[in-house]
Each structure stands twice: as structure tokens, then as C-alpha cells.
C-alpha positions as CSV (number, residue, x, y, z in Angstrom):
1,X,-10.9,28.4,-59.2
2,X,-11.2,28.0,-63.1
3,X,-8.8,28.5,-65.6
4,X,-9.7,31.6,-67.7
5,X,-7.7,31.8,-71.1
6,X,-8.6,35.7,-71.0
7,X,-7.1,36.1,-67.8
8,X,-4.3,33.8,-69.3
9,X,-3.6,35.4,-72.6
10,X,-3.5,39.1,-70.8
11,X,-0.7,37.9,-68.0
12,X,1.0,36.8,-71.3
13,X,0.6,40.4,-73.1
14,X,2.0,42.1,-70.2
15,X,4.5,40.1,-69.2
16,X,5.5,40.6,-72.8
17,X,5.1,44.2,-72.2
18,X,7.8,44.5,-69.5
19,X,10.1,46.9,-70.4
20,X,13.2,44.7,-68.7
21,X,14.1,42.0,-68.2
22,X,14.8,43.4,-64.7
23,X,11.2,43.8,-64.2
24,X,8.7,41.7,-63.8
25,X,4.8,40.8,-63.4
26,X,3.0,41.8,-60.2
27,X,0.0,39.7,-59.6
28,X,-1.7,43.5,-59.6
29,X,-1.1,44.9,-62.4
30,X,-3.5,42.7,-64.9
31,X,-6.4,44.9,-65.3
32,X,-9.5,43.2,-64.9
33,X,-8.7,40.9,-62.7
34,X,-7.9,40.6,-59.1
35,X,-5.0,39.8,-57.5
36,X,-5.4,35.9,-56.0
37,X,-7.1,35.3,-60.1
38,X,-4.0,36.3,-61.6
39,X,-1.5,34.9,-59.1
40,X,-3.6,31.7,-59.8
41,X,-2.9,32.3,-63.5
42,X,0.7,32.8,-63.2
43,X,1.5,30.0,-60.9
44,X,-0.4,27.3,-63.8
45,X,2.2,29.2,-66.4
46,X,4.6,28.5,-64.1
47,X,3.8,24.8,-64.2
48,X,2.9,25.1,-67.8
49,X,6.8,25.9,-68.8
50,X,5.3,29.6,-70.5
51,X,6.9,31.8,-68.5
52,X,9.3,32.3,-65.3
53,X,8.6,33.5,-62.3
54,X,8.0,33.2,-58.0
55,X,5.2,32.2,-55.8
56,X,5.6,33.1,-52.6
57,X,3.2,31.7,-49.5
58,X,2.8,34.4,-46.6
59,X,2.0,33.5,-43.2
60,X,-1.6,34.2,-43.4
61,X,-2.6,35.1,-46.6
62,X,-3.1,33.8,-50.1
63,X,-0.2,33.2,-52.2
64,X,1.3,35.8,-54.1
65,X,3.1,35.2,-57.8
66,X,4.7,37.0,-59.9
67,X,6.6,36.5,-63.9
68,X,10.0,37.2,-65.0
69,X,9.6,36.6,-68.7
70,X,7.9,34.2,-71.1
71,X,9.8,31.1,-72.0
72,X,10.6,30.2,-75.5
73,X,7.3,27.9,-75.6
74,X,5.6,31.1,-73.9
75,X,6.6,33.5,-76.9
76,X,5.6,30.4,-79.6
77,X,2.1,30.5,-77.6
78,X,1.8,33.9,-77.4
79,X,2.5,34.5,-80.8
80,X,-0.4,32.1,-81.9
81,X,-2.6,33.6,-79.9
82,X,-1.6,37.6,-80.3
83,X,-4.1,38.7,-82.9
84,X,-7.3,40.0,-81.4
85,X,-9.5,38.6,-84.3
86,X,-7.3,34.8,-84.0
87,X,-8.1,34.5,-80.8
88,X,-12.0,35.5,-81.1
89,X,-11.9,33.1,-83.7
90,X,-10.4,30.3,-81.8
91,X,-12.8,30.5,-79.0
92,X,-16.1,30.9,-81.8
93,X,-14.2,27.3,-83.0
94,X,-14.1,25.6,-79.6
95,X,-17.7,26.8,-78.5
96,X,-19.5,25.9,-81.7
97,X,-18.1,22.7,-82.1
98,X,-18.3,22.1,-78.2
99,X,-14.7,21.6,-77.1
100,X,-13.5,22.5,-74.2
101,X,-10.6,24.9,-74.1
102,X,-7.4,23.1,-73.4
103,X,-3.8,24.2,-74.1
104,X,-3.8,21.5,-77.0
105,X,-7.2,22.4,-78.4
106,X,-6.4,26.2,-78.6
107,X,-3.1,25.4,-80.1
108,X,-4.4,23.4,-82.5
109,X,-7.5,25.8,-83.6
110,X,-5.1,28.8,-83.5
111,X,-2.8,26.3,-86.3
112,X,-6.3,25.8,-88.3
113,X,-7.2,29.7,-87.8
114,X,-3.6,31.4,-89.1
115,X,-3.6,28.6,-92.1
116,X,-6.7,29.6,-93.3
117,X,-6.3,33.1,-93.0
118,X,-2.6,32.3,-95.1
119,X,-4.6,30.7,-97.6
């Protein structure tokens, strides 16, 4: 499977969302995606240090995740990455100059993208 910064950036948004921090993030409840996409997703944050959360293995089928909460760093990517109009503009930057999109690239254009918009 792919990584898809889409699917990435919405599991952020509503993990964000959650109005507890005695809820969390069911690998359902991203709309748009499916289930074994978003548990994907959510385990790589996992790995990633973004946010908290479980993955769980059942006996015969795929393995579930879910998310507690973002992490500091999750919140500091987040908020990078929270505008609608940054974020198009981060991915116009990475396809026209023909990067691919990496944690460290999309950090880096989002930087580039709020400092120009500051002025």
C-alpha cells in the first residue's frame, strides 16, 4: 500500500477533532477511505511519533488501529499543514518541481508556503 498524505492529513483533523481525550480514532470513521487504508495510515503515525494509539492483529483478519491523540510533533505538523489553501499549495510545490512527497519535503514547503504568505 501507498502512503497517501490526504488520507494522512484527515486521520490528523479527526483525531484532532475528538471531543476527549477519552475517545479515540476508529480506523472507520475517516470518511473516504476504508478501513485497512486508514488503519495503514495510523499505524505509519504511530511509527512516525505524530500521534498515540493501538494496533491490534486478529486471528484472521487484517489489522485494526486506532489513535488516542496527536503528540506534540503531531500538533506542530498538523498545524503546518491545517490550512486548506497551505496544503494545496504544498502539493502544487512538490509536483511542479517533481519531488516526491516526504515528511521532510512537505515540512519544508509548508515553512516556504506560511513565510511567504507572512511576507
Amino acid at each position: 500500500m501507498q502512503r497517501n498524505w490526504d488520507c494522512i492529513r484527515a486521520i490528523l483533523l479527526a483525531i484532532e477533532g475528538l471531543g476527549n481525550t477519552q475517545s479515540h480514532l476508529e480506523a472507520s470513521a475517516v470518511d473516504g477511505y476504508d478501513s485497512e487504508t486508514v488503519s495503514y495510515h495510523i499505524r505509519m503515525l504511530i511509527e512516525a511519533g505524530l500521534v498515540e494509539g493501538k494496533c491490534i492483529q486478529g486471528i484472521s483478519g487484517p489489522v485494526i488501529c486506532h489513535a488516542s491523540r496527536l503528540t506534540w510533533e503531531g500538533h506542530e505538523f498538523l498545524d503546518k499543514i491545517r490550512s486548506n489553501s497551505v496544503w494545496n499549495k504544498v502539493k502544487g510545490i512538490a509536483r511542479e518541481k517533481g519531488l516526491s512527497m516526504s515528511f521532510d519535503v512537505i515540512k519544508m514547503a509548508a515553512v516556504h508556503v506560511i513565510s511567504s504568505l507572512l511576507g
